[in-house]
N, C-alpha and C positions, 0 to 999 in steps of 0.2 A: 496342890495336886501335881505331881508328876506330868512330865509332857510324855515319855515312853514309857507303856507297860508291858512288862513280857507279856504273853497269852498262851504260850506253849516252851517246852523246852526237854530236850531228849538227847541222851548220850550223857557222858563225864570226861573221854579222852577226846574222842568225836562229836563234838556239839553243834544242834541244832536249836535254833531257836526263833519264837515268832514274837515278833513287837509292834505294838502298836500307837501309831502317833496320835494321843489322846485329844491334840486337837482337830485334827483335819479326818482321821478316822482310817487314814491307811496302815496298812499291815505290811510290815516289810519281814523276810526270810535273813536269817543272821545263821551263818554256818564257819565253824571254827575245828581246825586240826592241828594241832602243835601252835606252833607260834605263827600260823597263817590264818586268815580270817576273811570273810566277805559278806557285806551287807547290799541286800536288794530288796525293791518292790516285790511282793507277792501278786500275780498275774493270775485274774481269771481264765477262762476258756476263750476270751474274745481278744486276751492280751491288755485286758484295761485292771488298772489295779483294784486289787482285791480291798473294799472299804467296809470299817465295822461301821453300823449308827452306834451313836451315842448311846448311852442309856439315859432316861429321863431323871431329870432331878427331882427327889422328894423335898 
C-alpha cells in the first residue's frame, strides 16, 4: 500500500493538489506553479487538520 494518495488534483500549468497520508489519515494541500511548489496541512474551520477515516478493510 502506498503511504500518500492523491485524492483530488486540478490545473496542468497551475497545479493543485490534495494528498493523503494513508496512515495517519491527514490531508495535506500540494500547490505547484512553474518550478515553485508547496505542500501543507489541509485546515478545517477550527484550524485543526482536515483527517480522512480510514476505510474498513474487507
Amino acid at each position: 500500500m502506498k503511504r500518500f494518495e492523491r485524492t483530488y488534483s486540478q490545473g496542468v500549468v497551475e497545479v493543485t493538489e490534495i494528498w493523503v497520508d494513508t496512515e495517519t489519515g491527514v490531508n495535506y494541500l500540494w500547490h505547484n506553479t512553474g518550478s515553485a511548489g508547496g505542500l501543507t496541512p489541509l485546515l478545517d474551520e477550527e484550524g485543526k487538520p482536515v483527517v480522512t477515516k480510514k476505510k474498513p478493510e474487507l
